[in-house]
N, C-alpha and C positions, 0 to 999 in steps of 0.2 A: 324421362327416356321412354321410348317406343318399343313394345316390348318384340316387333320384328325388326327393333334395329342391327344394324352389323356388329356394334360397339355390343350390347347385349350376348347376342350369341358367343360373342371372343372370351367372355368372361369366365371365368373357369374356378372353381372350390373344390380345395381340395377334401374328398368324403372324409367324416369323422372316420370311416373304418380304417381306412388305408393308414389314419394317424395312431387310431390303436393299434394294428397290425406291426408297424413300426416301434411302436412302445415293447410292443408283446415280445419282437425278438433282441431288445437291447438286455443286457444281462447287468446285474450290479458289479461295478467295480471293487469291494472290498472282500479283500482277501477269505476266500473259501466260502465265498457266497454266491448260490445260485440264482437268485430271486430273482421277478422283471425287475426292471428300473427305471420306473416311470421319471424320478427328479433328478435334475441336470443341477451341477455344483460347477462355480468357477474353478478354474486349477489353479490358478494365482496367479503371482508375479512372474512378467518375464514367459508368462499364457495367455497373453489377453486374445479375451475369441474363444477359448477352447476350454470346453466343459467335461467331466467328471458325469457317470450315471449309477444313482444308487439306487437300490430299494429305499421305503418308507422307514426302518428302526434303523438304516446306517447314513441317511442322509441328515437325522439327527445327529449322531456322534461326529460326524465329516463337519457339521456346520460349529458343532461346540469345541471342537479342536482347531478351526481353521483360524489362521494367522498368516493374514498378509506379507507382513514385517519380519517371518522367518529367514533366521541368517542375515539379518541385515544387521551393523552397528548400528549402537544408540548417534552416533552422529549422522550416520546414514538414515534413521528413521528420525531424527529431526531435521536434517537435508529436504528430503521428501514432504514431510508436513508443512514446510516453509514451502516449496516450492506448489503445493495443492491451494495454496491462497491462489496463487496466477494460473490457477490450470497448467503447470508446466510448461509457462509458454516465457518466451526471455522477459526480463523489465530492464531498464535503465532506471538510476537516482533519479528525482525532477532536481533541479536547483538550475544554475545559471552554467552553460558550459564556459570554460578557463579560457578555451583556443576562440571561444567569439567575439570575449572583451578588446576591441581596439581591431578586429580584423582578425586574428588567427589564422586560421588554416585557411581563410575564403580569400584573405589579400596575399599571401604565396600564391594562390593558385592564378596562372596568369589572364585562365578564360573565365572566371569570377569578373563580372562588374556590378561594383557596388554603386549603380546609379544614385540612391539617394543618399546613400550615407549613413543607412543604420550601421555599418559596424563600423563607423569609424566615429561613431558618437562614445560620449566620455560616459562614465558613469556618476549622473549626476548626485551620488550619496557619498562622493570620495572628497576626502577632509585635504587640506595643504598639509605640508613634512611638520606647521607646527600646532595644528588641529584642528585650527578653523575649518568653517564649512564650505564650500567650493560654490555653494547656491544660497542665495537666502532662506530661512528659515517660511515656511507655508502659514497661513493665519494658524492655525491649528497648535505647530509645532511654534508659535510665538507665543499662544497664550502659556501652553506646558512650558516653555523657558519662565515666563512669568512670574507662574504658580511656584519655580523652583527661586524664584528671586533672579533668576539674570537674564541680560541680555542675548541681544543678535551676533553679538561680537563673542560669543561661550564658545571656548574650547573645548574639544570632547573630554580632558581632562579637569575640566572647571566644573564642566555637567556633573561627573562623576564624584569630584570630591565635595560638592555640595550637596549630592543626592545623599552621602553618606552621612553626613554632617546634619541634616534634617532628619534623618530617620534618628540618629542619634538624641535631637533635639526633643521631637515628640513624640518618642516611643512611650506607651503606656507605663513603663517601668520605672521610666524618670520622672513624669508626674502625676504620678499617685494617682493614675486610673481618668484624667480630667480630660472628660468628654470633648472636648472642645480641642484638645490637644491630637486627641484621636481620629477626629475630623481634618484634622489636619496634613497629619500624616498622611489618611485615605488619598489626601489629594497630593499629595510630594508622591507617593507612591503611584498612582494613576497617572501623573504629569511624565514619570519616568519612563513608567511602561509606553506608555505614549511614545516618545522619542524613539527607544529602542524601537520598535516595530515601523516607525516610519523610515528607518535610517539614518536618522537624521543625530545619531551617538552608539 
């Protein structure tokens, strides 16, 4: 910058004195005290913005007394601690909304057009009334059938009672600690968790 610029000249500081000055006539706010008050204390809750002037020995006692959470219920100060994760700002659940499966609230509405068809697609993880699976099974969730001993044709009630039926089988308990058997299990239980997270039981 040009020190005969315009921009220069406009600039303006405000003097250290005028700051002291101002220091010098604010008076401490605790009761029966005349002192200056150089330090500025928040006031609290339900004050935001607006400060509190003490001297130097009562801005310590102000600062070791003070309590945000005064008067508030223990449900109301965990209200607020929950809600200081999100900065107080709204959230919604994430998960899958109910009114979108099949069209909801967008096929009511008569100025809704669902050119391509995403809400009127099915959800491909939905089993028939006698449990079958509505899609084939992915290479993935074929081999976890597999490892659990059955088929493409497993009912989510087959899945289940075979899952249990194996853990039964090779839990450490029933053979006397036999590595091999433990091995085993790892993968009945791996094969399972598998499915469940793919949806596919």
């Amino acid at each position: 910058m040009k020190l005969n610029s315009k921009y220069f000249d406009s600039i303006r500081i405000a003097p250290a004195k005028a700051k002291a000055e101002a220091a010098a006539l604010r008076k401490c706010e605790w009761a029966d005290c005349t002192a200056d008050a150089p330090h500025r204390a928040p006031k609290g809750r339900n004050h935001e913005g607006q400060f509190a002037w003490f001297c130097g020995d009562h801005i310590r006692d102000y600062n070791k007394n003070y309590n945000f959470f005064a008067g508030m219920t223990d449900d109301d100060v965990r209200g607020y601690q929950r809600e200081s994760g999100t900065g107080h700002r709204p959230t919604w659940k994430m998960g899958m909304n109910p009114e979108g499966v099949g069209g909801g609230r967008f096929r009511a509405d008569p100025s809704f057009d669902d050119t391509y068809g995403f809400f009127r697609q099915k959800n491909p993880y939905e089993r028939e009334p006698d449990g079958t699976p509505k899609r084939p099974p992915r290479n993935a969730e074929r081999k976890a059938l597999q490892a659990l001993g059955l088929d493409e044709t497993a009912t989510l009630a087959d899945i289940k009672a075979r899952y249990k039926e194996l853990v039964k089988k090779f839990h450490p308990d029933t053979n006397g600690g036999d590595r091999a058997a433990e091995d085993r299990l790892q993968k009945v239980i791996q094969a399972y968790d598998y499915l469940k997270k793919s949806g596919f039981c």
